[in-house]
Structures are given as structure tokens and as C-alpha cells.
C-alpha positions as CSV (number, residue, x, y, z in Angstrom):
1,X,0.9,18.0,5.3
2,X,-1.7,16.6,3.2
3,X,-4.1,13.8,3.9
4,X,-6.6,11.7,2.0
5,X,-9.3,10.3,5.0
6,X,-12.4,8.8,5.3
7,X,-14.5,7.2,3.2
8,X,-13.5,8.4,0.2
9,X,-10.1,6.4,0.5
10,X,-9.7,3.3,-1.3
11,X,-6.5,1.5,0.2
12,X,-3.6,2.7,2.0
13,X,-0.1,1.2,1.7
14,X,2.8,2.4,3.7
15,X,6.7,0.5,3.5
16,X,9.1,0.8,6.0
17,X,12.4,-0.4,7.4
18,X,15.4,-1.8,4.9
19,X,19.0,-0.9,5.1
20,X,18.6,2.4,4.3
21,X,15.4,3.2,6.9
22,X,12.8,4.3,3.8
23,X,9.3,4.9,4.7
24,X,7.1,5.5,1.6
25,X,3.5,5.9,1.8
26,X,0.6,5.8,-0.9
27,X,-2.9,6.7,-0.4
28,X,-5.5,6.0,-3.6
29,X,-8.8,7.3,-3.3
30,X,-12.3,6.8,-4.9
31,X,-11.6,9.2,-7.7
32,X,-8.2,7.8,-8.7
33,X,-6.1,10.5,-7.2
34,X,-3.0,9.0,-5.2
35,X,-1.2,10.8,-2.7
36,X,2.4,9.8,-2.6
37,X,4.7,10.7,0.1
38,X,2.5,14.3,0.1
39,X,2.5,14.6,-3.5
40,X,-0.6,13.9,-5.9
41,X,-0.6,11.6,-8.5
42,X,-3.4,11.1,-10.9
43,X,-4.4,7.3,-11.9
44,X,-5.5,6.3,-15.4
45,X,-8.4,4.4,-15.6
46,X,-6.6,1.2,-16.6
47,X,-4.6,2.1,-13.5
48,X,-7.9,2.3,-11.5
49,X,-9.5,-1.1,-12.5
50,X,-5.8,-3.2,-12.4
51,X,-5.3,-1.7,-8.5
52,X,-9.2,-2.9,-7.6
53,X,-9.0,-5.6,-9.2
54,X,-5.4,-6.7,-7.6
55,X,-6.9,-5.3,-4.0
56,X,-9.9,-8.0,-4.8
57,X,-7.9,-10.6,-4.4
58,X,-6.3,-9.5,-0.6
59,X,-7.4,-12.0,1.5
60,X,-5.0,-11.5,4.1
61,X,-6.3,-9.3,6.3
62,X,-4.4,-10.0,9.5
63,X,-1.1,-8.5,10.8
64,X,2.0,-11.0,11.9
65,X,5.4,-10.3,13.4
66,X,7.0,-13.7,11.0
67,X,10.1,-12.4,9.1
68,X,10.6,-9.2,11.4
69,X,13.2,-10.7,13.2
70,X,16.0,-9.4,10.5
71,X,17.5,-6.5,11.1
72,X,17.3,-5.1,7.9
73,X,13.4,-6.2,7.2
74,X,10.7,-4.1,5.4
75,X,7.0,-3.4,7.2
76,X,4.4,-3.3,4.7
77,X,1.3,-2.5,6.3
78,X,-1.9,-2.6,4.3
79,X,-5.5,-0.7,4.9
80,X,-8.5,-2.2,2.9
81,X,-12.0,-2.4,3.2
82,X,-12.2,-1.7,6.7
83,X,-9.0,-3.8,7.3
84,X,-5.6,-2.7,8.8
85,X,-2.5,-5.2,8.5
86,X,1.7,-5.4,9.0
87,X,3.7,-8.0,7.8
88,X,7.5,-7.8,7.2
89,X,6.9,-11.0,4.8
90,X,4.9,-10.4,2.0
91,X,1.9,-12.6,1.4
92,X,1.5,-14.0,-1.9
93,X,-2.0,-11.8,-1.9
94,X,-0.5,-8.7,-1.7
95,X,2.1,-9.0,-4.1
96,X,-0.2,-7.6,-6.9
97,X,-1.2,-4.7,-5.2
98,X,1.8,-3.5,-3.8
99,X,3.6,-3.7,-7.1
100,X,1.1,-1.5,-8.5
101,X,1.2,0.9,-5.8
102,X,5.0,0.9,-5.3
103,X,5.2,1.9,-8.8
104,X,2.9,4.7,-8.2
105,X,6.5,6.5,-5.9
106,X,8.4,5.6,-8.5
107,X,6.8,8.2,-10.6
């Protein structure tokens, strides 16, 4: 299995959970090279400066257990600057950033 650690990592954004029990995991680093569920994706640098710019605006940097009491609920769990958080409801500071890096597994 590959990895992306250390420094060199920029963010790292797993999903879990749902109806179907999915678990999808992205890791950008430095250099703009994504690992997606164990397969390597290349970011353009447009791609690059959208996904800092929407991780600039995380201020959420604490995990909660609101919204996990549905059975069916997604984990989102974001790492960041030092900063590891789950949450199965989405803040509104996220949002950004995980639409640009769920888009990156759709690829």
C-alpha cells in the first residue's frame, strides 16, 4: 500500500459511512501529487492554489460526535496544519475543501 507521510503532506481527507459503507481517502502533498484510494493523481496548478486557498479558510479544527447518531451518516475527518478532526455534519468551512478533494476520486 502506498502512503504519503510527514511533512511533505499538505491535508488529508478521508469519508466514511453512508448506506453503502464507502471509505474514500485523499492525501495531497507539497508538490501537488494526490494519492487517492492508493492511486496517484497529479494536480494542476490552478488545482493547487484553489485547494490552499479553500483549506485557508478551515477554521474548524475540532472533532464532534453531532449528526452521528443516524444510522446511515458519513465521517469526514480532516488533517490540516497540524490539526486532526471528525465530524458526521459538515461545517460550513469545510465545504470548499472537501468538494475539491472529493472530486479529486471522482477522477
Amino acid at each position: 500500500m502506498l502512503a504519503f507521510t510527514g511533512p511533505n503532506v499538505l491535508v488529508t481527507y478521508e469519508r466514511s459511512g453512508g448506506f453503502a459503507g464507502i471509505h474514500r481517502k485523499v492525501t495531497v502533498d507539497m508538490s501537488g501529487t494526490a494519492l487517492v484510494n492508493d492511486e496517484k493523481v497529479a494536480l494542476g496548478a490552478a488545482e493547487m492554489s484553489g485547494l490552499r486557498n479553500a483549506l485557508g479558510r478551515v477554521v474548524t479544527t475540532w472533532s464532534s460526535s453531532d449528526g452521528c447518531q443516524v444510522a446511515d451518516h458519513f465521517t469526514y475527518t480532516l488533517t490540516y496544519r497540524g490539526h486532526r478532526a471528525t465530524r458526521c455534519l459538515l461545517p460550513s468551512d469545510w465545504r470548499e475543501a472537501v468538494e475539491r478533494l472529493e472530486a479529486l476520486t471522482r477522477r
